[in-house]
Residue, then its C-alpha position, 0 to 999 in steps of 0.5 A: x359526335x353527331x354531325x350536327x354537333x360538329x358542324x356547330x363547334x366547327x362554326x362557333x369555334x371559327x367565330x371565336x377565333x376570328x372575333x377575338x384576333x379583330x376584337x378592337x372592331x366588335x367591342x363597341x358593337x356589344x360583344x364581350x370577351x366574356x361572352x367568348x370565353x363563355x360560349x367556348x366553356x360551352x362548346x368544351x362542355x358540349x364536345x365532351x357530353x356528345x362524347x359520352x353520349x357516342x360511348x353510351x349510344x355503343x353500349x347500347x347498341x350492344x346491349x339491344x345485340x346481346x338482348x335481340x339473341x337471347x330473345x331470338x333463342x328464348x323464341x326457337x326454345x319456346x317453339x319447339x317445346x310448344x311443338x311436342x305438345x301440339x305434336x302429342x296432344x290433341x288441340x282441345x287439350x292444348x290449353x291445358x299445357x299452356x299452349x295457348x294459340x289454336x293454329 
């Protein structure tokens, strides 16, 4: 999870818990069980989202990983089938071959 995320479980659970041990003092002042109970469905539903969202961001990563390395050989194959042609013909002629940079 997201340190962002943590801390704010951390914090909320940390309300929850000393707000329903001293209850009998908050009750009149608005706060409502359900609105405990409620808030901490939230942060359940929220720690597993954060989860499947790091297990996402993983294979992800790898995924870009494994997409970078075959760009980078698709890269080094064009270039050097690129060469043979520049090697053995001349730069007017290029184009022909679908070599299209001029250098």
């Amino acid at each position: 999870m997201s340190k962002t995320i943590d801390l704010q479980i951390e914090k909320s659970n940390l309300l929850i818990n000393t707000l329903k041990r001293r209850f009998s003092e908050v009750e009149d002042k608005g706060i409502r069980m359900s609105e405990l109970r409620d808030l901490s469905a939230q942060l359940e539903k929220l720690q597993a989202s954060s989860k499947q969202t790091e297990e996402m961001r993983e294979r992800l990563s790898a995924q870009v990983h494994t997409t970078n390395n075959i760009l980078a050989q698709v890269k080094e194959k064009y270039k050097n089938i690129k060469e043979v042609v520049r090697v053995n013909y001349r730069q007017d002629q290029w184009i022909h071959f679908g070599v299209l940079d001029k250098r």
